[in-house]
N, C-alpha and C positions, 0 to 999 in steps of 0.2 A: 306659325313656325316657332315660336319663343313660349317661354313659362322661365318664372323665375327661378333661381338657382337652389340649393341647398342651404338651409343652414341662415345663421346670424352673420353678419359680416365680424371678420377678426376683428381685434382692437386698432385705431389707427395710429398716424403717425401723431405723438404725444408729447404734450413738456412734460417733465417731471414736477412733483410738487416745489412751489416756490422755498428758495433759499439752499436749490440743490444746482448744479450745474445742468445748462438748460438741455433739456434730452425729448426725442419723437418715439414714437413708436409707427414704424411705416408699415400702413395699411393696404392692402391690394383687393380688399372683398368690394368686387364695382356692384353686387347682385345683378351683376347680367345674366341675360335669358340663356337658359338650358335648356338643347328641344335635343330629343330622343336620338341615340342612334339603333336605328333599327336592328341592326345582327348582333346586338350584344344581348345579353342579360340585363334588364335594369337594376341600377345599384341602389340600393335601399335610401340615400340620401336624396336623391334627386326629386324633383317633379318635370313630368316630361309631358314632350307633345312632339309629334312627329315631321320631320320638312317635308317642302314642299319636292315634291317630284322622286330622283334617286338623290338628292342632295339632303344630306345629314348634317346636321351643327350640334356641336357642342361647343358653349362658353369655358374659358378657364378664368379664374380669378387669380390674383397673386399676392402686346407685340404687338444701282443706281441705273440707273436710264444709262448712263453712257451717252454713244453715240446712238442709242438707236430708242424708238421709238415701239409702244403695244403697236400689234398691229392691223388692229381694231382701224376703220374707216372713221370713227367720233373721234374730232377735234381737243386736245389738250385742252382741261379748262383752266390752266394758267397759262401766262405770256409766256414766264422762264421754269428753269427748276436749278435747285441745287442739287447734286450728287454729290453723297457721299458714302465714300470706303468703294470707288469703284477705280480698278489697273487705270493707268493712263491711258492705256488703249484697250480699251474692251474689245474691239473690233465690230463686223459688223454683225447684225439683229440674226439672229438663224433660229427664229420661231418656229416651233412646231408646225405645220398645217395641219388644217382639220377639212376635215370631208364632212364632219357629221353637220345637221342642220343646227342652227344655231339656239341653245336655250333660253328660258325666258328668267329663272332662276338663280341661271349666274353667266359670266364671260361666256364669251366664244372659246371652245378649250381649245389649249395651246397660245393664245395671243399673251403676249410677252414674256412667253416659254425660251430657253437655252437649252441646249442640250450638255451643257458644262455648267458650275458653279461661276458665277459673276465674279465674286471676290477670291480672295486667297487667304486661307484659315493659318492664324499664326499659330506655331506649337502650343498643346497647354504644358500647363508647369508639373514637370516631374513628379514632383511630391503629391502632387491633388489637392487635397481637402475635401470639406465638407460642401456638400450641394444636395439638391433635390428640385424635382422636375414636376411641373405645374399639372401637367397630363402626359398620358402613356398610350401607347398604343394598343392593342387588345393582348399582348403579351404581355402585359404589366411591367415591362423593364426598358421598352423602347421608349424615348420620348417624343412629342408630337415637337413638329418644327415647324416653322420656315420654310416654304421651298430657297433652297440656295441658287437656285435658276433663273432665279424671279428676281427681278428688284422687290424692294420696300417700298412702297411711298408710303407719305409722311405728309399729313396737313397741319398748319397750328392756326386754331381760333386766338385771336391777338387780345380779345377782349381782358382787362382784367390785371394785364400783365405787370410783375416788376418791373424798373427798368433792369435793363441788360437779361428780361424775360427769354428772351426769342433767342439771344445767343447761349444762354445759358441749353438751351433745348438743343440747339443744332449742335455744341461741342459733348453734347451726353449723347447725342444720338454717334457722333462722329466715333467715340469712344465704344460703344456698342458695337458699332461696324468692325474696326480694328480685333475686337478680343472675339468676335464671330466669326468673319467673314463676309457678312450679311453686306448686301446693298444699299443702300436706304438712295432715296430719293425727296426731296424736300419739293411737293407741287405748289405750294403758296398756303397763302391766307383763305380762310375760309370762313362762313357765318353758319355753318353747320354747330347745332347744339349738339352734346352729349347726353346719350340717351337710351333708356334699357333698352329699349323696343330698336335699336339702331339696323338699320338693313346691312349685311356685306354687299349687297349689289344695288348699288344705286347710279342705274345708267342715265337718268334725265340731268344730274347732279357730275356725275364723273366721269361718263363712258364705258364703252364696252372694257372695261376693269375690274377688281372687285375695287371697294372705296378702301380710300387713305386711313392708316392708322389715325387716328382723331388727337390734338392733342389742344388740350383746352384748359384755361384758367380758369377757376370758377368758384363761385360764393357757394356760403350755406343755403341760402335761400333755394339757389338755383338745383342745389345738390346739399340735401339734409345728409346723406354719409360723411358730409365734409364737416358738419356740425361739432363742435368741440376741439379737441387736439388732433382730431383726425384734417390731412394736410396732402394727402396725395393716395392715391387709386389708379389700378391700371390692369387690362384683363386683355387676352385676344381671342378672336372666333377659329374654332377649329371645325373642318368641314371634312367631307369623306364622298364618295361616291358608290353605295352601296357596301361591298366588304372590302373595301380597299382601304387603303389606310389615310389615318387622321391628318392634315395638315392645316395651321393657320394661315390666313388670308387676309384678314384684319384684326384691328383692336381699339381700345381706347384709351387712354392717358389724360386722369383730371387732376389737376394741381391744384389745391385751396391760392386763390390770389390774395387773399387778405395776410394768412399767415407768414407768405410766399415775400412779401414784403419786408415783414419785420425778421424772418428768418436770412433773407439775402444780405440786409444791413447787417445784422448781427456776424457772421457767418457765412461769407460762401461760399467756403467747402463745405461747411455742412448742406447748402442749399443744392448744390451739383450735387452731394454725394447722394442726399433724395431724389433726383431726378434720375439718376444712373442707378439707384435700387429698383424705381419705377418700371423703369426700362429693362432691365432683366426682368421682371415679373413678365412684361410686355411679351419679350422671347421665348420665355420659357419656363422660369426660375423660379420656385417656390421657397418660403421661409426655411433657415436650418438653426438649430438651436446654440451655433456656434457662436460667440459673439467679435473672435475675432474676423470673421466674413461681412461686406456689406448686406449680405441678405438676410442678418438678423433681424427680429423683425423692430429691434431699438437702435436708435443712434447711437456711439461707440464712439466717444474721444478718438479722433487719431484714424480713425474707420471711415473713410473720406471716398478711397478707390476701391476697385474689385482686389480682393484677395483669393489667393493660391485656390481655395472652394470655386469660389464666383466666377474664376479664369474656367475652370477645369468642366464646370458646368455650361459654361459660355460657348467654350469652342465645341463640346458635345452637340449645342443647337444650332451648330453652323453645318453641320454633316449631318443633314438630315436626306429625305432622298426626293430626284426631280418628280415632279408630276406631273409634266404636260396637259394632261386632262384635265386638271382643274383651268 
């Protein structure tokens, strides 16, 4: 199903040379796997190979439960979860059903489908700004999303971590939700490693769901992109069902732990404000050459939260549209 992506990875997240005020360059090229979408034209950069069945993926580089449960027969494989950015009362679960027989490639379609968005998308800001959008739809101007139907889940491998790691991840993800609308759901800890070859559908591992957005601390060793000043990565899978349109389903989130250390003592706002660059890459959000926007691809004195761009492109990937079938 997988082939590697196009291209070099961007520069990463970087110090500036010593005796200058200390500066990143945040990086989102994870070189995850790119596999064909069949009803398009291939794009001269890619290298492709085609999925398995009628399901199509493609990688981008740079993405709550409520009261109700998938409704998948496999057991949660955590005891609790966190929700976040979901109404105090969601109400109840009004999943799709499906008739079709069940695939072996991904979900039973429809299980932890709505027929309405989960959350509620705050205005964006008047003015706009600058943005730009990680993938498109085959009309070159839509962007690939999120089902807004769907919860998020959200796993964090703990290994590695700073302290105040894990809260630091739940209040970016929190903040995500807010300027989206998006869901997120926190399922627990995990010993799942970060990995190109990573499956969306790992039912032995998570159940009939696709798997958790991945979010993992990690060394160089473990992950040679993280080697150097490069300090954080973060890409999602987008899938399609023959000509129908693109949506994300998973992703992954690596944060260098080593740097992640001395960057939270030093700084952290600057250490949240990479987590919540990461995180828009996650959803959607590609570099813009603005430098007053978090999605520059350098840190920015003062450039800590999403700006009037990063809002406008935000709430753009909150309104994306439901898909039941996946």
């Amino acid at each position: 199903m997988h082939e590697q992506g196009p291209g070099a990875p961007d520069p990463g997240l970087r110090r500036s040379p010593s005796g200058r005020t200390p500066q990143w360059v945040v990086d989102e090229a994870l070189g995850l796997p790119v596999a064909a979408v069949p009803w398009r034209t291939p794009e001269p950069p890619a290298r492709r190979r085609r999925g398995r069945g009628l399901l199509a993926v493609v990688l981008v580089v740079g993405g709550s439960l409520g009261a109700a449960f998938l409704t998948g027969t496999v057991p949660w494989p955590w005891e609790s979860s966190r929700v976040v950015g979901a109404p105090p009362d969601p109400g109840p679960d009004r999943s799709v059903p499906s008739t079709a027989a069940a695939p072996t490639d991904r979900p039973t379609p429809g299980a932890g489908s709505r027929p309405a968005p989960w959350g509620q998308l705050p205005p964006a800001p008047a003015a706009g700004g600058a943005h730009a959008f990680a993938l498109t739809q085959a009309d070159g101007v839509t962007p690939v999303t999120y089902d807004p139907c769907r919860v998020v889940h959200y796993a964090l491998r703990p290994g590695g971590s700073p302290e105040g790691g894990e809260e630091l991840v739940h209040a970016a993800v929190a903040r995500v939700s807010q300027v989206t609308g998006l869901v997120f759901v926190y399922d627990g800890p995990t010993d799942e490693a970060p990995s190109a070859e990573r499956e969306a559908f790992q039912p032995d591992r998570y159940g009939d769901r696709w798997a958790p957005v991945l979010v993992a601390w990690q060394t160089e060793e473990e992950n040679p992109a993280l080697a150097g000043d490069t300090v954080g990565q973060a890409g999602s899978l987008a899938v399609s069902l023959g000509d129908g349109p693109r949506v994300y389903v998973t992703g992954t989130v690596s944060l260098d732990a080593d740097q992640f250390r001395e960057i939270t003592a030093d700084s952290p706002a600057t250490a949240s404000g990479i987590v919540l660059h990461e995180l828009a890459h996650l959803v959607g959000l590609d570099h813009v050459d603005d430098d007053s926007q978090l999605l520059y691809p350098e840190t920015v004195r003062g450039v800590t939260d999403y700006a009037a761009g990063d809002l406008t492109g935000l709430a753009r990937l909150g309104q994306g549209p439901c898909l039941p079938e996946l």
